[in-house]
VOPAGU-2260 file (C-alpha; in pm, 1 decimal, decimal comma):
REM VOPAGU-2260
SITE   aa  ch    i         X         Y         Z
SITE  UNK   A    0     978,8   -2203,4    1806,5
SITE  UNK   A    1     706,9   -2101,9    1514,6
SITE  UNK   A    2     798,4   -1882,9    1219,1
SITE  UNK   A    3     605,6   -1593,2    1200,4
SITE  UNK   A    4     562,5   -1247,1    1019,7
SITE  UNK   A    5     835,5   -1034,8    1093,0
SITE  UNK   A    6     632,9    -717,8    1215,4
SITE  UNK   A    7     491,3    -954,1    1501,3
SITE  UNK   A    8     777,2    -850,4    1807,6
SITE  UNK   A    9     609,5    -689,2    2085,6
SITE  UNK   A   10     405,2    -944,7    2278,4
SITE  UNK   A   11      76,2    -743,7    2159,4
SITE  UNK   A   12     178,0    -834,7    1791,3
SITE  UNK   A   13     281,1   -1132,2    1857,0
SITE  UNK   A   14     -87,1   -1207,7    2018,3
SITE  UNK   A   15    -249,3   -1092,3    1771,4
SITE  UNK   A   16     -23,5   -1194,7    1465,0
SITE  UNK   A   17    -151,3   -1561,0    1643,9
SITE  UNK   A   18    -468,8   -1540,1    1691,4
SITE  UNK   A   19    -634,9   -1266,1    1472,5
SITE  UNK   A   20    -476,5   -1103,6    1185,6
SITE  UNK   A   21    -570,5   -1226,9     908,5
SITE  UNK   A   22    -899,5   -1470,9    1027,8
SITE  UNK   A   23   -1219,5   -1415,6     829,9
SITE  UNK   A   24   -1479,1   -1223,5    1055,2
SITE  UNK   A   25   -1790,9   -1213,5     976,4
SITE  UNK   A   26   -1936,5   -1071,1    1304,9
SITE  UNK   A   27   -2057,9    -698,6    1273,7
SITE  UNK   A   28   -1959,8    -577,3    1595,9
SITE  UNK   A   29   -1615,5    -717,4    1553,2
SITE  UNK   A   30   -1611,1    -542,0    1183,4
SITE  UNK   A   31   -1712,5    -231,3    1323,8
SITE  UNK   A   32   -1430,8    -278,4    1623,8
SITE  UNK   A   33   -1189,8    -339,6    1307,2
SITE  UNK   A   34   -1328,9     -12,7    1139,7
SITE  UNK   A   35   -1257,1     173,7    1406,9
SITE  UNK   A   36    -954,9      70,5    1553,4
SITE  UNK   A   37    -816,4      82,3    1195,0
SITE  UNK   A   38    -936,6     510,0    1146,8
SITE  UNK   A   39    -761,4     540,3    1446,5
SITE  UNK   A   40    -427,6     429,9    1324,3
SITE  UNK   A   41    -420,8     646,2    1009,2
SITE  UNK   A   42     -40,0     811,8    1068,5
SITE  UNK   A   43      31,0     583,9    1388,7
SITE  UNK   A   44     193,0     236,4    1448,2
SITE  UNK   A   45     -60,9     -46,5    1476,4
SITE  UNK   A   46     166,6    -143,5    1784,8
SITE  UNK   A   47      56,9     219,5    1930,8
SITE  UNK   A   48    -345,4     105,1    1854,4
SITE  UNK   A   49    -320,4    -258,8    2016,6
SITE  UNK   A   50    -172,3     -82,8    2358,9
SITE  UNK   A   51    -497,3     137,2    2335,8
SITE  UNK   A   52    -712,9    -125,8    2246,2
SITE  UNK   A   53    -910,9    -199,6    2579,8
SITE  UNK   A   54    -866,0     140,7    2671,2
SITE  UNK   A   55   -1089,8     200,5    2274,5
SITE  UNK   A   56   -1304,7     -60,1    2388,3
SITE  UNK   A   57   -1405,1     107,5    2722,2
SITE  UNK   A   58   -1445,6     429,7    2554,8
SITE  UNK   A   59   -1640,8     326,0    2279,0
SITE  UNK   A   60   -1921,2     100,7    2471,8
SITE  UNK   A   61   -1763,0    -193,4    2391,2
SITE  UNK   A   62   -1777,8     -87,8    1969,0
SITE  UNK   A   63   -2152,1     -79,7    1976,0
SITE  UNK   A   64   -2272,4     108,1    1645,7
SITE  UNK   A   65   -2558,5     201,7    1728,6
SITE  UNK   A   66   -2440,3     413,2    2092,6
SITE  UNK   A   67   -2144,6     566,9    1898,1
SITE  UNK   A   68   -2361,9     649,4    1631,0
SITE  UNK   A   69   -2572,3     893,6    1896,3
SITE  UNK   A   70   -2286,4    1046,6    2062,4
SITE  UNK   A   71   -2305,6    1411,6    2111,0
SITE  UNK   A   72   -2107,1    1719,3    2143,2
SITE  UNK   A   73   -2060,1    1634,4    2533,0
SITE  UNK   A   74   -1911,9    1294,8    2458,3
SITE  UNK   A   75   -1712,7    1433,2    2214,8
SITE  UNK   A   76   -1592,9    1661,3    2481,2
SITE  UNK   A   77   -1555,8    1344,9    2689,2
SITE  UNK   A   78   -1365,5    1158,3    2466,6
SITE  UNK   A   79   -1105,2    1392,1    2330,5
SITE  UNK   A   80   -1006,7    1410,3    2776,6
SITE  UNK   A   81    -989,0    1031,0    2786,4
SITE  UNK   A   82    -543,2     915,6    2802,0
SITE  UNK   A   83    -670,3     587,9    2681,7
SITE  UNK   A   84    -696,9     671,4    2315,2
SITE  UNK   A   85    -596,1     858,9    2066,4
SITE  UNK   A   86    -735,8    1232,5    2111,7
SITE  UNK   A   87    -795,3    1332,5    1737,2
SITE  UNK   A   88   -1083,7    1537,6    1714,5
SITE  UNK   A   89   -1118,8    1455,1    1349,9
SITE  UNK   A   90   -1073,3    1093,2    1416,4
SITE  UNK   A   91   -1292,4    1097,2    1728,1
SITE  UNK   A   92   -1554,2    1255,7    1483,2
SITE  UNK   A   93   -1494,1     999,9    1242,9
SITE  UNK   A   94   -1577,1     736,0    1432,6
SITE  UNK   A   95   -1930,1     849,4    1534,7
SITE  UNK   A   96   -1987,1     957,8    1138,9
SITE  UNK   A   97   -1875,9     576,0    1064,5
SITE  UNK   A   98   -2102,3     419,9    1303,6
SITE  UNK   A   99   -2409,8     625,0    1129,3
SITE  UNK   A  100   -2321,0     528,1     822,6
SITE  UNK   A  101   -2228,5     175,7     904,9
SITE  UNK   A  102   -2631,3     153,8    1037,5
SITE  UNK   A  103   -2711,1     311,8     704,1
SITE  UNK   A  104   -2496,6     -12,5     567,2
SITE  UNK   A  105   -2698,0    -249,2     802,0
SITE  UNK   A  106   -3011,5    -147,5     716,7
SITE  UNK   A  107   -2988,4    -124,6     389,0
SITE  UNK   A  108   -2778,5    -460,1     316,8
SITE  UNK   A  109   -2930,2    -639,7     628,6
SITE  UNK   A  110   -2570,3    -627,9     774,7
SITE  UNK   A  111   -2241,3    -482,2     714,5
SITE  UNK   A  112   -2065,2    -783,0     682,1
SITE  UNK   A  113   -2219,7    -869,5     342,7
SITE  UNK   A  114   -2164,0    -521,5     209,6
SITE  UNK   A  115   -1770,4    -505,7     303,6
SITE  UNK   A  116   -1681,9    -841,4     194,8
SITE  UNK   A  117   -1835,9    -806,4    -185,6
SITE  UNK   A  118   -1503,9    -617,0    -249,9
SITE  UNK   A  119   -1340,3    -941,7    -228,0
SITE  UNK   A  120   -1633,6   -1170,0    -374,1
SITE  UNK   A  121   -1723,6   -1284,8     -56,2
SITE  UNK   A  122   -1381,4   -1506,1     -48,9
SITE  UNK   A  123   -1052,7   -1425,7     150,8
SITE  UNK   A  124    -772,8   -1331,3    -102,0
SITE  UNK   A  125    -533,1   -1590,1     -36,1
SITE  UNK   A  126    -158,4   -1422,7    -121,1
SITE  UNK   A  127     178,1   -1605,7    -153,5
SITE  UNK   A  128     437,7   -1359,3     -22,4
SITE  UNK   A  129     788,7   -1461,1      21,1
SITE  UNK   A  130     877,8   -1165,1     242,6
SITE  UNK   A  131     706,1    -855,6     398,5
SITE  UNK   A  132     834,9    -604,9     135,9
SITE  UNK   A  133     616,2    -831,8    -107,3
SITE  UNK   A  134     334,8    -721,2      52,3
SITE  UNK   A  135     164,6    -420,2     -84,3
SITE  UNK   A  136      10,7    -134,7     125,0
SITE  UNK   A  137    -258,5     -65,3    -147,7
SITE  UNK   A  138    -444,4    -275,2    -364,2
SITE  UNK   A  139    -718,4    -223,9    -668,5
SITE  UNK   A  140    -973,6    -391,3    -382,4
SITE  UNK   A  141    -869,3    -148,2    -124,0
SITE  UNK   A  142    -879,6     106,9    -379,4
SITE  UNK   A  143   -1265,6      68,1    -478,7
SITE  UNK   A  144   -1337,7     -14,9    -140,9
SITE  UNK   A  145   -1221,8     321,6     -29,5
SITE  UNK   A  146   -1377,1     558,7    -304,1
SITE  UNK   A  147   -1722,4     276,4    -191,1
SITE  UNK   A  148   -1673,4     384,8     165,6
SITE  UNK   A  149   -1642,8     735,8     111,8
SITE  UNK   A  150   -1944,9     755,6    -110,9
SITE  UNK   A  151   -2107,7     576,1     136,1
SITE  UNK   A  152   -2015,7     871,0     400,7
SITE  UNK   A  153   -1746,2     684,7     550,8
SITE  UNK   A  154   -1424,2     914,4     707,3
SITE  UNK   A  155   -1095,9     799,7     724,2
SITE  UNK   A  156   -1136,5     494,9     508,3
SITE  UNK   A  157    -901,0     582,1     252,7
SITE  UNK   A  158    -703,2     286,5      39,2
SITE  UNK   A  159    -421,4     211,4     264,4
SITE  UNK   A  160    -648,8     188,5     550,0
SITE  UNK   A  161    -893,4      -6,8     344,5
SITE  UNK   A  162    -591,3    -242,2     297,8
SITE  UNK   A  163    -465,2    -283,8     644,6
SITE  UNK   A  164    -859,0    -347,6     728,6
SITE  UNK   A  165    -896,1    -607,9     452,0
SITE  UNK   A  166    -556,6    -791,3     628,9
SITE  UNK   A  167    -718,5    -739,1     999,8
SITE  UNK   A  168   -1043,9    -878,9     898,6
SITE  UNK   A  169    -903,8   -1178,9     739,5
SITE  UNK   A  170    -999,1   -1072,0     342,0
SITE  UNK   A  171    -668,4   -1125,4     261,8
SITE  UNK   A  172    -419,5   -1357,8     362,7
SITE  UNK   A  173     -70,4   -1147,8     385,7
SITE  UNK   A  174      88,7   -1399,1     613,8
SITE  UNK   A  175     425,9   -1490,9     425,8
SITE  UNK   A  176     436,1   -1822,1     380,5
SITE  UNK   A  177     743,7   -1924,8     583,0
SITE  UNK   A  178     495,3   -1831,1     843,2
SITE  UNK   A  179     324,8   -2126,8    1035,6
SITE  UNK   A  180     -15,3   -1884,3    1045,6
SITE  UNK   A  181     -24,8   -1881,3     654,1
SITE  UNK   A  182    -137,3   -2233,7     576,2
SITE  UNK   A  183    -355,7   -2212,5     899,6
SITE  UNK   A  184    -540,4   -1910,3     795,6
SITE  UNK   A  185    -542,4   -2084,6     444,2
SITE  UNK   A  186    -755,7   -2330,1     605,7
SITE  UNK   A  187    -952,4   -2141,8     798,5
């Protein structure tokens, strides 16, 4: 049986400890799936987001910027009936505010994906962590990517979110190392 991170229990974590966190995307839909799914956790287990994940991805035409970014007061309305996901108003807002302003980050940097990973010099932060409680929620990278984000008109982006987004999206490496996924996501 493989060693992994101890968070990864339920067989959602577990799938996802495997095969995603911590990979390097590069792929603006699946940065702006990231973005969002990570907004939505803000106060909530990540366990809580990965059971709502298809239900997110249904709801939010299949994280498509640019039809979230012209959602109205009626889908609003829509959304904040749908069981599937998390019925914030503010965080339902939020992501329709984010997809505008991640456009605004396309078009100006020609995509997304080069303007999110400069916080990390275009490299994956590769970390050595003996155990979980090594592993910090906040970092100075998450920390100037959030006050970036906001002053970039970004919502729910602040630094511990930044950080959990910088482990999803593989620009760190938080795997501990007694965990088989550490040296492969090392490697790429």
């Amino acid at each position: 049986m493989c060693k992994r991170c101890p968070w990864a229990q339920h067989e959602l974590e577990i799938a996802y400890h495997d095969n995603e966190w911590g990979m390097p995307v590069h792929d603006d839909r699946t940065l702006f799936e990231f973005l969002l799914l990570e907004s939505a956790q803000a106060g909530l287990s990540w366990l809580t987001i990965l059971k709502k994940r298809e239900s997110y991805r249904a709801a939010f035409d299949n994280f498509d910027p640019e039809l979230v970014a012209r959602y109205d007061e009626n889908r609003i309305a829509q959304l904040l009936e749908n069981p599937g996901i998390i019925r914030n108003k503010l965080k339902i807002r939020s992501a329709v505010q984010n997809a505008q302003a991640f456009l605004r980050i396309q078009e100006k940097h020609g995509s997304f994906n080069t303007y999110i990973w400069q916080f990390t010099n275009g490299q994956p932060i590769q970390n050595s962590w003996k155990t979980m409680d090594e592993v910090p929620a906040v970092t100075p990278e998450a920390q100037t990517m959030s006050k970036t984000l906001k002053k970039d008109g970004f919502n729910f982006v602040g630094p511990t979110i930044c950080y959990a987004l910088m482990q999803a999206i593989g620009m760190v490496n938080d795997h501990i190392v007694s965990c088989y996924r550490h040296k492969e996501v090392m490697s790429g």
